[in-house]
C-alpha positions in Angstrom: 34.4 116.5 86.8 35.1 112.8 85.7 34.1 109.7 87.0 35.4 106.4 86.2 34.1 102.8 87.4 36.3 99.8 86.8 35.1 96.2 86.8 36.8 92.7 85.6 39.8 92.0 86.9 40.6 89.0 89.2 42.8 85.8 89.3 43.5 83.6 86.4 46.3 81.3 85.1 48.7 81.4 82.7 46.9 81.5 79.4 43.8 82.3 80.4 41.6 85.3 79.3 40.2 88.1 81.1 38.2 91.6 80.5 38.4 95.1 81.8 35.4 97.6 81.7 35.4 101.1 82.3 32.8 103.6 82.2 33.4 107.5 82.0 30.2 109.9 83.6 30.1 113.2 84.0 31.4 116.1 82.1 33.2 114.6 79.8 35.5 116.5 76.5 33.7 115.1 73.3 37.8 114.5 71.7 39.1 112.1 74.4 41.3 109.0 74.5 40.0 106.3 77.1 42.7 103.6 77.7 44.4 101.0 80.2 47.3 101.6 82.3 48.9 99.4 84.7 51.1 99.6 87.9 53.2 97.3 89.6 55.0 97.9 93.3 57.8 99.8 92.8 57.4 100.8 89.2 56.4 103.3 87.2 52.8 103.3 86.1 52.6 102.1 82.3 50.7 102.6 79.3 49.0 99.2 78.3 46.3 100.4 75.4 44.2 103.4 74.8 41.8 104.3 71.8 41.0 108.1 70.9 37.2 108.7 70.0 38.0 108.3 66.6 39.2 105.4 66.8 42.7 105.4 66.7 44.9 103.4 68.6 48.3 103.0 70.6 49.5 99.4 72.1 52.3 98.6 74.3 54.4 96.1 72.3 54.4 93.5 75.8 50.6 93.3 75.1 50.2 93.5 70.9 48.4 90.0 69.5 47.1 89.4 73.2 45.3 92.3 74.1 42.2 94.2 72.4 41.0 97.5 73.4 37.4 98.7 72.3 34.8 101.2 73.2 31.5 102.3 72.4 31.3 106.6 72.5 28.0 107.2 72.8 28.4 105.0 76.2 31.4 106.2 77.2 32.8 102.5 78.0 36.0 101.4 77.2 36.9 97.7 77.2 40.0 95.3 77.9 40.0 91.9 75.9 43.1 90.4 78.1 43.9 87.2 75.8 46.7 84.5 76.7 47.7 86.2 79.8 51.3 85.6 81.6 52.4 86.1 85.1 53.8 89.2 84.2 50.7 90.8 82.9 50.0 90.8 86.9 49.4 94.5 88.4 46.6 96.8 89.3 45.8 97.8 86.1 43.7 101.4 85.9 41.0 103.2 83.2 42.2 107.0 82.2 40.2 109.5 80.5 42.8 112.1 78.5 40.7 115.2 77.1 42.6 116.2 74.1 42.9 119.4 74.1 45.4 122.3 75.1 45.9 122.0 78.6 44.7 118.1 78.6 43.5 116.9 81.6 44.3 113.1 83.0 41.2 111.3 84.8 41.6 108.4 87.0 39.7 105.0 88.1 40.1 103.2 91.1 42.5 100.3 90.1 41.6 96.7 89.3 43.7 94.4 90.3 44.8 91.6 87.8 46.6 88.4 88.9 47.9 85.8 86.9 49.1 82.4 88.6 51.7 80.7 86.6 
């Protein structure tokens, strides 16, 4: 099994900057992607940035020039650099763990909620 454990997240205005952290324990698939997702009431949950263990990366376009995504894999950690944040950018916003492999398995944190006040 996985573990996940979120921190950052909180209020902010419009424009300011925030950071995510999430770190993975357990028994955890050496090829892996570790990433951000977010969710807002009534929609579908949605990719915001993940990073593979070699490095490779995958934006959504809403958050491209604003947001950073790093991690460190002998720590397991992934970060969120949130940058020039909009009202928009408000949701719970949640850490995944995708082993990639055949017959991938999807791995969960808690949720973080992120607010921006315009």
């Amino acid at each position: 099994q996985v573990q996940l454990v979120e921190s950052g997240g909180g209020l902010v205005q419009a424009g300011g900057s925030l950071r995510l952290s999430c770190a993975a324990s357990g028994s955890i698939f050496s090829r892996n992607a570790m990433g951000w997702f977010r969710q807002t009431p009534g929609k579908q949950r949605e990719l915001v940035a993940v990073m593979t263990t070699t490095g490779s990366t995958n934006y959504a376009d809403s958050v491209k020039d604003r947001f950073t995504i790093a991690r460190d894999n002998a720590k397991n950690t992934v970060w969120l650099q949130m940058n020039s944040l909009k009202p928009e950018d408000t949701a719970v916003y949640y850490c995944n763990l995708k082993t990639l492999r055949i017959g991938s398995t999807d791995y969960w944190g808690q949720g973080t909620q992120v607010t921006v006040s315009s």
